[in-house]
C-alpha positions, 0 to 999 in steps of 0.5 A: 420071264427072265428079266421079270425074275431078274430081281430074285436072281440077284437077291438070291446069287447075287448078280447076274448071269449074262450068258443066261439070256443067249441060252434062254433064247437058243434053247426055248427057240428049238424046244418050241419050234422044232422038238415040241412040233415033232413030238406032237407030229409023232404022236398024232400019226402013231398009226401010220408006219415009219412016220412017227420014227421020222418025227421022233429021229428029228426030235432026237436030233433038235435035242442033239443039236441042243446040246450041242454048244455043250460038248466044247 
C-alpha cells in the first residue's frame, strides 16, 4: 500500500520517508498478529471469568510493546 501511494507522497512533501516502511512493518505485524487476535479472544469469551482480563492484559501489553521504540 505504501509504495502504491508513494507517488502522492512525494507530490504532497515532497520526498520520502524511509523510516516509513520499518514503522509500517513493526507496526501492522503486531496490531494484526497479536493485538487484533487478543481483542477478539476477549471478546468471544466475555462469559468466562478471568479469561478475557488475560487476552485484554496481553492486548494492552502488544500496544505497549508498540510503543515502545517511541519512548527513546
Amino acid at each position: 500500500m505504501m509504495l502504491l501511494l508513494l507517488p502522492i507522497q512525494v507530490g504532497f512533501f515532497h520526498g520520502i520517508s524511509l523510516s516509513a516502511l520499518t514503522a509500517n512493518l513493526w507496526a501492522v505485524s503486531i496490531i494484526s498478529f497479536i493485538t487484533i487476535p487478543a481483542i477478539l479472544l476477549a471478546f468471544l469469551t466475555t462469559f468466562i471469568p478471568f479469561i478475557p482480563s488475560f487476552f485484554w492484559f496481553l492486548a494492552d501489553l502488544s500496544i505497549g510493546f508498540l510503543f515502545s521504540p517511541l519512548l527513546f
